[in-house]
BALOBA-1460 file (C-alpha; in Angstrom, 3 decimals):
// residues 355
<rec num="1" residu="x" x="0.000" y="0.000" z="0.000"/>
<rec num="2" residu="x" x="1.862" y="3.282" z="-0.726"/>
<rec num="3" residu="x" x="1.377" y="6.254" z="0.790"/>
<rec num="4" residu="x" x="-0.769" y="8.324" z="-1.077"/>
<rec num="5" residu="x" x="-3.300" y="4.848" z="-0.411"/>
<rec num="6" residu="x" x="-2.882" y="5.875" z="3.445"/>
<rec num="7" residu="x" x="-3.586" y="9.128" z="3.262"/>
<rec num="8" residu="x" x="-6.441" y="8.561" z="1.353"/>
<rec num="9" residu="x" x="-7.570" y="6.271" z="3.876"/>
<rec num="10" residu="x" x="-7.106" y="8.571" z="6.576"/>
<rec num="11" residu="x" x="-8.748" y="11.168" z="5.248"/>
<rec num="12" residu="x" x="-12.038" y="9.235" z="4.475"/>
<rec num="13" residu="x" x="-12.189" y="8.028" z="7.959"/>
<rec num="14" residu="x" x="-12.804" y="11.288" z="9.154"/>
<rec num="15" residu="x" x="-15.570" y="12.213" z="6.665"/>
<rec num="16" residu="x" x="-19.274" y="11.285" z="6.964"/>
<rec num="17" residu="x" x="-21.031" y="9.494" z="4.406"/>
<rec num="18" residu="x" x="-24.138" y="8.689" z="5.642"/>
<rec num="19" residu="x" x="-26.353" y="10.673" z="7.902"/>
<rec num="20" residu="x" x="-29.423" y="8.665" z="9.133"/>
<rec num="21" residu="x" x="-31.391" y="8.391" z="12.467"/>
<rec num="22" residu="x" x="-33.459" y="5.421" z="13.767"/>
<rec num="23" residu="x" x="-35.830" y="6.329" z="16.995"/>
<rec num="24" residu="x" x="-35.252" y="3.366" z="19.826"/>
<rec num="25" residu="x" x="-37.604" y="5.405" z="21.599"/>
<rec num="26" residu="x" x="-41.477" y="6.764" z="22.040"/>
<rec num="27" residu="x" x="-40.252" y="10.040" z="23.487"/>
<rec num="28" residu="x" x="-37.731" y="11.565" z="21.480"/>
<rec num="29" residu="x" x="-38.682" y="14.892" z="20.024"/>
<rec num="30" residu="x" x="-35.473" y="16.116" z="19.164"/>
<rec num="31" residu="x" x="-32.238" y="14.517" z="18.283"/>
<rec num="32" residu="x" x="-28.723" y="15.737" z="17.311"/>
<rec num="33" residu="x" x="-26.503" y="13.623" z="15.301"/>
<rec num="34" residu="x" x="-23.692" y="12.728" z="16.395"/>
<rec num="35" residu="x" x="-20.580" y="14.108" z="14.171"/>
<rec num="36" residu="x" x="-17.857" y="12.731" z="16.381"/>
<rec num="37" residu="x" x="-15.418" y="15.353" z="15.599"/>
<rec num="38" residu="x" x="-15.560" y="14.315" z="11.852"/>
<rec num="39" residu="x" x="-17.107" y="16.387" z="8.832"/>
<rec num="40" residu="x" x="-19.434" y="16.004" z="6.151"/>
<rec num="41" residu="x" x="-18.188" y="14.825" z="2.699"/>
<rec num="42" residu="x" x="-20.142" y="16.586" z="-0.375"/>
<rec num="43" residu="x" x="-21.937" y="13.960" z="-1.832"/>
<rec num="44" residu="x" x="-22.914" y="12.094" z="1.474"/>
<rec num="45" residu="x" x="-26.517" y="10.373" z="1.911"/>
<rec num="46" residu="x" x="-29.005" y="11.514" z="3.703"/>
<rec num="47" residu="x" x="-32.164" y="9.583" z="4.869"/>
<rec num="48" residu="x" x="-35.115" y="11.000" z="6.151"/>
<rec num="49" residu="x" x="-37.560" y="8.750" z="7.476"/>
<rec num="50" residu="x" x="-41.901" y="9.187" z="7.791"/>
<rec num="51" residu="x" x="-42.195" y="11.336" z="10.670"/>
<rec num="52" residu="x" x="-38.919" y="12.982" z="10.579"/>
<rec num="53" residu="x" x="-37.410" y="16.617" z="9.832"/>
<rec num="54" residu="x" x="-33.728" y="16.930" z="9.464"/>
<rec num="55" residu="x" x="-32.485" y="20.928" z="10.058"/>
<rec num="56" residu="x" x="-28.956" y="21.962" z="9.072"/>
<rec num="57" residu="x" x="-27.325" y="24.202" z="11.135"/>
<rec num="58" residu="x" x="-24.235" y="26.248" z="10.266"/>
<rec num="59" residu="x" x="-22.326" y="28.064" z="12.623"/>
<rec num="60" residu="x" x="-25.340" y="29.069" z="14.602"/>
<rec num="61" residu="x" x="-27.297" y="30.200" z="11.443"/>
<rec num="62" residu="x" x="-30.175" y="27.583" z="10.494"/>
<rec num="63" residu="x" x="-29.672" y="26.787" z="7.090"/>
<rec num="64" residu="x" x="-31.698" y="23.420" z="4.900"/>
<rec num="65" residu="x" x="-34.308" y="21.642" z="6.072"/>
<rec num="66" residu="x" x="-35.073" y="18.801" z="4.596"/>
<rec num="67" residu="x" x="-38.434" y="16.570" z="4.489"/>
<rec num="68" residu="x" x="-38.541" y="12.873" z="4.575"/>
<rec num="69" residu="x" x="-36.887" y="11.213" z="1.412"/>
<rec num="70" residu="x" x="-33.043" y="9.926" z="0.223"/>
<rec num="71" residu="x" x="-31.212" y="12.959" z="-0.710"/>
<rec num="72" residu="x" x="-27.183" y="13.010" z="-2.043"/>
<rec num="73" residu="x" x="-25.453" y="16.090" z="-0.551"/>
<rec num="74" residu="x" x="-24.381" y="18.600" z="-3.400"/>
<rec num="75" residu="x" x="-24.599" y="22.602" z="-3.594"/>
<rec num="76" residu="x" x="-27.967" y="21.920" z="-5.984"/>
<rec num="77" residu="x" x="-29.744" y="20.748" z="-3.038"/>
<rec num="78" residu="x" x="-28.265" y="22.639" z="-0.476"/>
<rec num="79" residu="x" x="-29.259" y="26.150" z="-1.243"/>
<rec num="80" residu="x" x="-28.961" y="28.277" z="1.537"/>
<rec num="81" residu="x" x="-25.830" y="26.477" z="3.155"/>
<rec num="82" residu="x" x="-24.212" y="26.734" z="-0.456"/>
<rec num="83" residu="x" x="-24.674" y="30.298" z="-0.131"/>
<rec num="84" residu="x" x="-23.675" y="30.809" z="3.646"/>
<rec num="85" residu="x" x="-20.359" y="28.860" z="2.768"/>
<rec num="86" residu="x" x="-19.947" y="30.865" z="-0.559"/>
<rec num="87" residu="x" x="-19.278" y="27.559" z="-2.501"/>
<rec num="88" residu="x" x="-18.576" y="28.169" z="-6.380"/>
<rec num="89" residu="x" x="-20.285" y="25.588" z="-8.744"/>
<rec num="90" residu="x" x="-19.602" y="21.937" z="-8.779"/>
<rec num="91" residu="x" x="-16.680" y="22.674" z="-5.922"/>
<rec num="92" residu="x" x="-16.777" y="18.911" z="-3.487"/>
<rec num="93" residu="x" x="-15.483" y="19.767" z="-0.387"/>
<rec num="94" residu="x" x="-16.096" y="18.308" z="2.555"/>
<rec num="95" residu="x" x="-17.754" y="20.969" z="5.421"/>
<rec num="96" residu="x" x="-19.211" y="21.382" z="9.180"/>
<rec num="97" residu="x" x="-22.466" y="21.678" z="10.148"/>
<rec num="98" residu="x" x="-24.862" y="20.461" z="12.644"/>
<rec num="99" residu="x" x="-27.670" y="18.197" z="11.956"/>
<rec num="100" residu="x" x="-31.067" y="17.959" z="13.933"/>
<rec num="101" residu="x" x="-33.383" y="15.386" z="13.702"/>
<rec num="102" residu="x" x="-37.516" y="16.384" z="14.755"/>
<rec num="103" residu="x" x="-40.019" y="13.442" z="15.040"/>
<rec num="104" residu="x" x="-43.436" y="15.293" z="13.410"/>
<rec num="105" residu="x" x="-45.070" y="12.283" z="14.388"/>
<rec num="106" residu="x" x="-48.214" y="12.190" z="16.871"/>
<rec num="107" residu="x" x="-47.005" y="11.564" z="20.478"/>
<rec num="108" residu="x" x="-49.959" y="10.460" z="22.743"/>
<rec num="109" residu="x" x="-51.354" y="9.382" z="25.573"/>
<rec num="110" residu="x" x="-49.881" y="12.594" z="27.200"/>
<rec num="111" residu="x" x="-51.750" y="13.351" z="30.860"/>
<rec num="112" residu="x" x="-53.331" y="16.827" z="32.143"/>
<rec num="113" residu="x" x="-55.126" y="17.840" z="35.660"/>
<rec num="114" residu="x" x="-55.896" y="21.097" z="37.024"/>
<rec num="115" residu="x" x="-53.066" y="21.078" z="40.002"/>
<rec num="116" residu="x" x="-55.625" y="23.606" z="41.664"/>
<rec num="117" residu="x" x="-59.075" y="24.288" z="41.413"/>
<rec num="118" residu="x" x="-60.437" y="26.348" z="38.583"/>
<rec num="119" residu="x" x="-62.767" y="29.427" z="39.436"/>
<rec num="120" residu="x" x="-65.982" y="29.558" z="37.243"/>
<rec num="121" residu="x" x="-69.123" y="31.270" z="36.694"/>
<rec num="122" residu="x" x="-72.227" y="29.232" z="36.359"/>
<rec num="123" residu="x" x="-75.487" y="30.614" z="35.289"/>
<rec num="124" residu="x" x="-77.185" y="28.556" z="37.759"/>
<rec num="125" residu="x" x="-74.672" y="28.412" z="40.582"/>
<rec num="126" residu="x" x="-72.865" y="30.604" z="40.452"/>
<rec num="127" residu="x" x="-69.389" y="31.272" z="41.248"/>
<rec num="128" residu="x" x="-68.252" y="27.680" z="41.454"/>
<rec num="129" residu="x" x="-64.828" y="25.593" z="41.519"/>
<rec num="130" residu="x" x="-63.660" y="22.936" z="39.341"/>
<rec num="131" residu="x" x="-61.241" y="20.029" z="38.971"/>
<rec num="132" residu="x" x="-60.775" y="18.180" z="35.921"/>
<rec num="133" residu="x" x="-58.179" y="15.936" z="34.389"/>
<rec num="134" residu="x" x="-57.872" y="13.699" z="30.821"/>
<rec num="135" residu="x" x="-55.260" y="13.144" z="28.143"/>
<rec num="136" residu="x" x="-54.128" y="14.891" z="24.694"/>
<rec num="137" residu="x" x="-51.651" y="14.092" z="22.053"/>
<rec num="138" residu="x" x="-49.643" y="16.889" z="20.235"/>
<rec num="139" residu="x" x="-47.092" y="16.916" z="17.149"/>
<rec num="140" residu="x" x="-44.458" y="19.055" z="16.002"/>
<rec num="141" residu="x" x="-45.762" y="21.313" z="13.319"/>
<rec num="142" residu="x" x="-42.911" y="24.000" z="12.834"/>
<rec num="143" residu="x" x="-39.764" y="22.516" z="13.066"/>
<rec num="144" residu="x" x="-38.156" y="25.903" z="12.773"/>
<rec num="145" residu="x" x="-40.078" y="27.736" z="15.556"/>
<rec num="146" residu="x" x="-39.473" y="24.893" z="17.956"/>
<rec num="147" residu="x" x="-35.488" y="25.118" z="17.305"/>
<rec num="148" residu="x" x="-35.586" y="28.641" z="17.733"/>
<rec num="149" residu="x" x="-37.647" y="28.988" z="20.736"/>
<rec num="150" residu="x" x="-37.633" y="25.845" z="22.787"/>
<rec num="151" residu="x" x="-34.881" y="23.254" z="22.757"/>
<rec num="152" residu="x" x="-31.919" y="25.935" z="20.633"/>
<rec num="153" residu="x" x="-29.020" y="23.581" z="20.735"/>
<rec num="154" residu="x" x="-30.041" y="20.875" z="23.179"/>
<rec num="155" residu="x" x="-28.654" y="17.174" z="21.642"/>
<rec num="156" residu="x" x="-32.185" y="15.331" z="23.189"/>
<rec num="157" residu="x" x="-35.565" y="17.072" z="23.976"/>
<rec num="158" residu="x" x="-37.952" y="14.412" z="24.774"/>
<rec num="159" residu="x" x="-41.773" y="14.672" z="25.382"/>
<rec num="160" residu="x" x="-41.507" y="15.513" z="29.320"/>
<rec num="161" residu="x" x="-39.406" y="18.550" z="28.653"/>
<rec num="162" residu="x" x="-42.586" y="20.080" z="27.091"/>
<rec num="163" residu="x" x="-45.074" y="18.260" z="28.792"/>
<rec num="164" residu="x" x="-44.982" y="21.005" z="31.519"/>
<rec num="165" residu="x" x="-45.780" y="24.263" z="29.543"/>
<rec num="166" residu="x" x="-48.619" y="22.633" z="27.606"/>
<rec num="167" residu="x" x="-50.131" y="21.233" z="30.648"/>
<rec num="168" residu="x" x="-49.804" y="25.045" z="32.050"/>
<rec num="169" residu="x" x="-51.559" y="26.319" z="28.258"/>
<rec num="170" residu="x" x="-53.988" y="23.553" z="28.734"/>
<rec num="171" residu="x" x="-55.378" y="24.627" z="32.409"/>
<rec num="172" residu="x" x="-55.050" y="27.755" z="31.988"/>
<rec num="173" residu="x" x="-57.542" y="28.002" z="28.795"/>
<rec num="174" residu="x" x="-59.840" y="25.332" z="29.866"/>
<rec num="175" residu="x" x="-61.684" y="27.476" z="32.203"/>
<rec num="176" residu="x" x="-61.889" y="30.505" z="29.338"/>
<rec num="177" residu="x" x="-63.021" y="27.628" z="26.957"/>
<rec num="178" residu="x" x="-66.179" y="26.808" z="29.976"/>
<rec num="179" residu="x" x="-66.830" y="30.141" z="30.255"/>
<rec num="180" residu="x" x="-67.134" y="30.940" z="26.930"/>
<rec num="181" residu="x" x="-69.220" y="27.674" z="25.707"/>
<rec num="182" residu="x" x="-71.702" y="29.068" z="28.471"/>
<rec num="183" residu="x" x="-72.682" y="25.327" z="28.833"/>
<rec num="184" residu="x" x="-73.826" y="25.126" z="32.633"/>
<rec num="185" residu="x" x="-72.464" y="23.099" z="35.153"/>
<rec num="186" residu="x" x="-75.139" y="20.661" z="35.128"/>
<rec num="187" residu="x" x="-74.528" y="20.162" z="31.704"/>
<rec num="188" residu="x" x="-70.958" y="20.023" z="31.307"/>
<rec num="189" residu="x" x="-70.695" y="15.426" z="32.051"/>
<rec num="190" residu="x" x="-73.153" y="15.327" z="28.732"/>
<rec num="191" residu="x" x="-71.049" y="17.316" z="26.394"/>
<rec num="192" residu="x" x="-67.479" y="16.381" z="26.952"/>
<rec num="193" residu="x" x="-66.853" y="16.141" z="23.447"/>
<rec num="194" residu="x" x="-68.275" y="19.546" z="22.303"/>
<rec num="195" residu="x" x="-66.166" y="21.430" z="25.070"/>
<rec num="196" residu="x" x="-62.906" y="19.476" z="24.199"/>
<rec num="197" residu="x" x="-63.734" y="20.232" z="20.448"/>
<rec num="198" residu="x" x="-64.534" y="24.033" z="21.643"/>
<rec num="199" residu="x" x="-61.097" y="23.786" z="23.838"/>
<rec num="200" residu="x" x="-58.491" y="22.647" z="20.999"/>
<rec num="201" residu="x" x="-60.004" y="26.004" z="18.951"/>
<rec num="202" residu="x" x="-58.679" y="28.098" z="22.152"/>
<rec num="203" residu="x" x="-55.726" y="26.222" z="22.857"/>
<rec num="204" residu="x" x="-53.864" y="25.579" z="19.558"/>
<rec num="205" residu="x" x="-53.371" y="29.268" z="18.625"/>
<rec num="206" residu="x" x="-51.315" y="29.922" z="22.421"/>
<rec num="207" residu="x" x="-49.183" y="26.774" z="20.798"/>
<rec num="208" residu="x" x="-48.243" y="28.102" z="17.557"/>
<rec num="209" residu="x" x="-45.606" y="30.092" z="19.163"/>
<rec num="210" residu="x" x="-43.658" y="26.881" z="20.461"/>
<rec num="211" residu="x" x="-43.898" y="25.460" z="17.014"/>
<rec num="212" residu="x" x="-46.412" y="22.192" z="18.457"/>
<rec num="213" residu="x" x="-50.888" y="21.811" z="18.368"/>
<rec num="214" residu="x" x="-52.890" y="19.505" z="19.864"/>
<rec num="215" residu="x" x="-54.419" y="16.769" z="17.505"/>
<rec num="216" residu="x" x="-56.534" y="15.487" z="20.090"/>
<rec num="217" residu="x" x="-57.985" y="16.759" z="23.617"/>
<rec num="218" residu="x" x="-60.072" y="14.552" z="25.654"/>
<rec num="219" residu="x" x="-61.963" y="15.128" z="28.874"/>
<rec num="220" residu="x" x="-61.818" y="11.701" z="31.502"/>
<rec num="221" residu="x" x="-63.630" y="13.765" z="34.034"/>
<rec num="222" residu="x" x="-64.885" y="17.502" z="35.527"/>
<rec num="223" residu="x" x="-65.705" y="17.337" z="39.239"/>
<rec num="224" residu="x" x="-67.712" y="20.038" z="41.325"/>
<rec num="225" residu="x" x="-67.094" y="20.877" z="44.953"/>
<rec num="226" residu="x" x="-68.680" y="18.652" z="47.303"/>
<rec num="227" residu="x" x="-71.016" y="21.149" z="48.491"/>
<rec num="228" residu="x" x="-72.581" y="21.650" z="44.609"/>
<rec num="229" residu="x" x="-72.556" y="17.914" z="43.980"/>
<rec num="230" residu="x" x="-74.889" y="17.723" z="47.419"/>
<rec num="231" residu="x" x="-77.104" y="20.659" z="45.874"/>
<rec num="232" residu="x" x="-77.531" y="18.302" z="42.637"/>
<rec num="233" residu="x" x="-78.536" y="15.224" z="45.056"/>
<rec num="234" residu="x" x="-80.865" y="17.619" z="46.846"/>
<rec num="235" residu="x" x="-82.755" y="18.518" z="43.475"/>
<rec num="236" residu="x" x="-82.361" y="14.904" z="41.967"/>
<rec num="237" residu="x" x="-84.221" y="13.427" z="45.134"/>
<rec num="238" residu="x" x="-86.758" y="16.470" z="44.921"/>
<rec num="239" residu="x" x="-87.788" y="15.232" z="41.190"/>
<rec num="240" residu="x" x="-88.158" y="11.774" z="42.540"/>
<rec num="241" residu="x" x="-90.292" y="12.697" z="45.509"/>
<rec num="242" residu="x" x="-92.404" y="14.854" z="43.261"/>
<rec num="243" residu="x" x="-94.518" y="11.947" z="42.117"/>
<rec num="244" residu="x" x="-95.324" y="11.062" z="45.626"/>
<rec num="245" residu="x" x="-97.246" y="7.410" z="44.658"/>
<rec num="246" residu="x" x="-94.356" y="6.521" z="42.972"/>
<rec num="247" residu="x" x="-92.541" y="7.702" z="46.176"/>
<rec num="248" residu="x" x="-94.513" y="5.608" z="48.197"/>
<rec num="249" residu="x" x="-93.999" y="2.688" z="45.804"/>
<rec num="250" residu="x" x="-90.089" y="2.779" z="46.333"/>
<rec num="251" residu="x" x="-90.342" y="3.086" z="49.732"/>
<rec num="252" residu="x" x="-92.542" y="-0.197" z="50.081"/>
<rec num="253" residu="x" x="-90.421" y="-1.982" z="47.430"/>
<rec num="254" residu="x" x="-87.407" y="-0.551" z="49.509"/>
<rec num="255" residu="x" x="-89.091" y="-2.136" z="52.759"/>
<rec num="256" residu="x" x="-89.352" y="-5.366" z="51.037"/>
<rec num="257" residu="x" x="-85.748" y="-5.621" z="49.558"/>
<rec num="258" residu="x" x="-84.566" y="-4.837" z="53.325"/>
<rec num="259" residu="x" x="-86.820" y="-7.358" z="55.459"/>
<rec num="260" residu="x" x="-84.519" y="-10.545" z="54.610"/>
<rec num="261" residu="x" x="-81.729" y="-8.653" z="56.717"/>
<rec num="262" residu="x" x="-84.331" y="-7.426" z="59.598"/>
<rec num="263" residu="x" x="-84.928" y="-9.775" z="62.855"/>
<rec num="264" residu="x" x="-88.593" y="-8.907" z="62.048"/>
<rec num="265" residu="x" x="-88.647" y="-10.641" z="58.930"/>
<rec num="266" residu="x" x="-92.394" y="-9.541" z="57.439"/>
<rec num="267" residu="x" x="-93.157" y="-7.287" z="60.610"/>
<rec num="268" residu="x" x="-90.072" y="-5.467" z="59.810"/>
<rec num="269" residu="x" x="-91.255" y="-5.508" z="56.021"/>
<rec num="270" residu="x" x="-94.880" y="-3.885" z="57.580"/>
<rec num="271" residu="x" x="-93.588" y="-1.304" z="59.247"/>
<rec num="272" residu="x" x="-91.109" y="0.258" z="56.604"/>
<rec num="273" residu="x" x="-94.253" y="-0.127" z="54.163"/>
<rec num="274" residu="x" x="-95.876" y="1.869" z="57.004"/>
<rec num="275" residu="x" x="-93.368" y="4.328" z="57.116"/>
<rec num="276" residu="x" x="-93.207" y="4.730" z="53.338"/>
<rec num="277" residu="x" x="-97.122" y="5.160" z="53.077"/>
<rec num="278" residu="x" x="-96.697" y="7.927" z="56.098"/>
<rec num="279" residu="x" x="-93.956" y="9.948" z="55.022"/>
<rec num="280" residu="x" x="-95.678" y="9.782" z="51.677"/>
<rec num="281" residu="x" x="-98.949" y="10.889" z="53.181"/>
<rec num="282" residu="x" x="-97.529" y="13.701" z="54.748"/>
<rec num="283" residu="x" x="-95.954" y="14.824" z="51.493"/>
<rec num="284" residu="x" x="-99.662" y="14.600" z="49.794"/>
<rec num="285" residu="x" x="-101.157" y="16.594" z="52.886"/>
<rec num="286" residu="x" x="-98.467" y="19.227" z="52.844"/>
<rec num="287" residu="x" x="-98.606" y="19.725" z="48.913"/>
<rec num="288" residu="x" x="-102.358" y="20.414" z="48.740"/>
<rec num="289" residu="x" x="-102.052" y="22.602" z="51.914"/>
<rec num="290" residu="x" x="-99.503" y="24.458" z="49.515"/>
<rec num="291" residu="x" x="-102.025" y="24.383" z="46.746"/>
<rec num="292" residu="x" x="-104.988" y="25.244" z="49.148"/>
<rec num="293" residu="x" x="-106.196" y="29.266" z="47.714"/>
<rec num="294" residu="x" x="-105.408" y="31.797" z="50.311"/>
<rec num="295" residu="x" x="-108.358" y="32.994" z="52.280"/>
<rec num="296" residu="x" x="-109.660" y="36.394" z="51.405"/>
<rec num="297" residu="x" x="-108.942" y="39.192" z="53.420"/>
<rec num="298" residu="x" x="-112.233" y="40.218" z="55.682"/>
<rec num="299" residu="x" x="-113.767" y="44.103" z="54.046"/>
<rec num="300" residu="x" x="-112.239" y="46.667" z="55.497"/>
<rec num="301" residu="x" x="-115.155" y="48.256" z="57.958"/>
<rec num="302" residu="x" x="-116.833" y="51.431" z="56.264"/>
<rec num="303" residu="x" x="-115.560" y="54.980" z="56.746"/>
<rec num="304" residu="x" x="-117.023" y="56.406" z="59.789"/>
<rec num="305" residu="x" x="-118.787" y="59.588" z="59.936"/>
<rec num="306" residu="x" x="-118.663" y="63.094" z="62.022"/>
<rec num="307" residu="x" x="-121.104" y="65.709" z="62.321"/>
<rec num="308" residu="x" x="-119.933" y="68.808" z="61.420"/>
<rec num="309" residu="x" x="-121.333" y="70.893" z="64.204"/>
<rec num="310" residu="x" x="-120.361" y="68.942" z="67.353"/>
<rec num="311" residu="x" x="-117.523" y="66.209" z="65.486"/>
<rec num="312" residu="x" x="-119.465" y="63.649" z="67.351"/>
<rec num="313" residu="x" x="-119.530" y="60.214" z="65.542"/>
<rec num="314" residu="x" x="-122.724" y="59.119" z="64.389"/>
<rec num="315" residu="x" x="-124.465" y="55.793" z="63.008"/>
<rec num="316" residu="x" x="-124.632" y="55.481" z="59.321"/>
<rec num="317" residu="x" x="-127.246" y="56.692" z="57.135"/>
<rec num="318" residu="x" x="-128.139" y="58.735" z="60.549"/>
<rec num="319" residu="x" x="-130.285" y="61.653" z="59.304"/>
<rec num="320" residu="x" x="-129.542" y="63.555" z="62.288"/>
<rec num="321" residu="x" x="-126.622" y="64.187" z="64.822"/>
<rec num="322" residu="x" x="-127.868" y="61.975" z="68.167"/>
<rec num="323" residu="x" x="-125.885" y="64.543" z="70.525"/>
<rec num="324" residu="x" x="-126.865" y="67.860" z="69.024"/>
<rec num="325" residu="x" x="-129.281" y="67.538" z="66.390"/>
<rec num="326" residu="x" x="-127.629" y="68.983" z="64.045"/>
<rec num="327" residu="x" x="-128.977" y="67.902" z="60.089"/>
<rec num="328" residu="x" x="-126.398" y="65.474" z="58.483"/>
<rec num="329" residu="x" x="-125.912" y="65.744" z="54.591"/>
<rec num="330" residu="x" x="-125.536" y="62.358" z="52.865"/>
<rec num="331" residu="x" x="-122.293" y="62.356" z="52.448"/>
<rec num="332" residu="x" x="-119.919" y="61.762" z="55.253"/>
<rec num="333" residu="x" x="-118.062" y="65.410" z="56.595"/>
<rec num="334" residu="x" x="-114.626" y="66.859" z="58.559"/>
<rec num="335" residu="x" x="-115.294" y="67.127" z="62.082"/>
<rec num="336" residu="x" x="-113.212" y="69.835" z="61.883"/>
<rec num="337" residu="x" x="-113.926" y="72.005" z="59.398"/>
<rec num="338" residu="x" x="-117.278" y="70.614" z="57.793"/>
<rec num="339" residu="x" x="-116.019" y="70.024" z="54.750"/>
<rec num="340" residu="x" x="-117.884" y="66.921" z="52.762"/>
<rec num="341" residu="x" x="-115.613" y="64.158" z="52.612"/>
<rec num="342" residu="x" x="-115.349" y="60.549" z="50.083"/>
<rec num="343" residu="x" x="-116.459" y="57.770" z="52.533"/>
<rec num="344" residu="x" x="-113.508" y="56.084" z="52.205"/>
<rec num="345" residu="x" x="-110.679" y="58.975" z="52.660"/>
<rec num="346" residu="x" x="-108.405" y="59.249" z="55.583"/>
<rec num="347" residu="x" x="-107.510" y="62.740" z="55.629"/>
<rec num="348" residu="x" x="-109.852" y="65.510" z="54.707"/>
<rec num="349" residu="x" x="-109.282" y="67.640" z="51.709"/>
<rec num="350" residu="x" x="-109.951" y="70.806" z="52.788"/>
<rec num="351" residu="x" x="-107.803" y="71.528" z="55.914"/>
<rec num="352" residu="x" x="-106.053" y="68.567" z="56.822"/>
<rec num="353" residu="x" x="-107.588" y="66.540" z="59.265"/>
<rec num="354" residu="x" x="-107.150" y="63.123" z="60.583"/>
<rec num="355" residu="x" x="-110.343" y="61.087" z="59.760"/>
């Protein structure tokens, strides 16, 4: 072997001829390969898988990115590094740069839960607090923007290094996403789906800055205060007394369900029946005493009247005044000042005077 065959042989160890990268894992966002002190011979292959992004960097400036596919290395395909490095046509030389790898596949299964509870108003309810928790998947959808503004020049950025701030984006819109759905809290275990569906439209846009979006959101659970969920009993047991036979019925089928643990046996059995048929009684007796109309008020008593000489009350219809006989008009007068007066007022007209 002579010694331009060394050199040769030298040199080609240190140059890369392949660039490739194979995921182990189910994690791995980002991945830097590995140059090893070595460089990157013009001409080199370059596979990019399904699901995969590879970014050149050179000397801190992002230059190619290329989309899945089998691509040889030359200054034709390499645009914008071919004009960072100032390369003149059809010149092979070997160069530096750093290569990224982003998964853009779907990475799910991924958990959320409000930490604390989240304040909401309900129609209904009001001011209210809620806990709820489910899953969501996400994908990478600008390769560029998440270089530049989450992992810069990190070698691996894996799923739980992001996990946290989306979780955050996730709480933190859910309750705007409630409140603006105005569906009440009664409401909200029926339409999981249209509130997750209502939530991705909030929370995508706060995760185009980090270059990632949700491609799914789903709701496991929303939980009410203890308090509210005892309001919702109260009402659910106040529909089910409001039929009182069938009340009555439950209670005796209850009394019958229960008498094969009571020493009683049958007796036992009689007197829950009893007790259903009484409490249920009472329920009929106090509803129609609800529904009984209210008793008129008695007439108020007529006005009475005065005669104007001496202010003396006298009978009504009284032609004359009993004390003095003074002539009474028909119509009812002030004591004081004589003044006719409606039979009904309280004050007269005239001057004043308590009637």
């Amino acid at each position: 072997m002579g010694i331009f065959d060394t050199i040769g042989n030298v040199v080609r160890s240190q140059l890369i001829d392949v660039i490739e990268w194979t995921d182990p894992t189910n994690d791995t966002i980002v991945h830097k390969y590995d140059m090893n002190g070595k460089e990157i011979m013009m001409g080199a292959q370059l596979t990019v898988r399904e699901s995969q992004v590879a970014i050149f960097v050179n000397e801190g400036q992002l230059a190619d990115i290329f989309e899945p596919g089998r691509y040889e290395l030359q200054t034709s395909n390499m645009p914008i590094l071919t004009a960072l490095k100032s390369w003149k046509f059809g010149f092979n030389s070997p160069f530096k740069a750093d290569v990224w790898f982003i998964s853009t596949r779907q990475f799910l299964d991924c958990k959320w839960g409000t930490t604390n509870p989240v304040m909401m108003r309900d129609a209904e309810f009001g001011m209210i607090r809620m806990r709820a928790f489910g899953n969501y998947a996400f994908r990478v959808t600008s390769p560029e923007t998440l270089l530049k503004e989450v992992f810069g020049t990190a070698s691996v950025y894996k799923v739980s290094d992001i996990e946290g701030q989306i979780k955050r984006v996730v709480v933190s819109s859910l309750s705007d996403a409630v409140a603006e759905s105005k569906i009440p809290a009664l409401d909200i275990a029926a339409n999981y789906d249209e509130l997750a569906a209502y939530a991705i439209q909030t929370i995508n846009p706060k995760l185009a800055g980090i270059g990632v979006q949700l491609t799914s959101f789903v709701i496991e659970n929303v939980s009410l205060p203890e308090e509210v969920e005892k309001a919702m009993d109260r009402r659910t047991s106040m529909g089910v007394v409001g039929d009182l036979n069938k009340y009555t019925q439950y209670q005796a089928a209850e009394a019958l369900r229960e008498s094969a643990s009571n020493p009683g046996g049958l007796a036992g059995a009689g007197v829950g029946m009893g007790a259903g048929v009484a409490m249920g009684q009472a329920f009929a007796q106090a509803m129609s005493a609800n529904q009984q109309p209210t008793p008129a008020a008695p007439a108020a008593p007529a006005a009475a009247s005065f005669c104007p000489a001496c202010g003396n009350p006298v009978a009504a219809g009284a032609k004359f005044c009993a004390n003095c006989g003074q002539k009474l008009s028909a119509a009812p007068a002030c004591p004081a000042c004589g003044t006719p007066v409606a039979a009904d007022a309280k004050f007269c007209a005239n001057c004043g005077q308590k009637l």
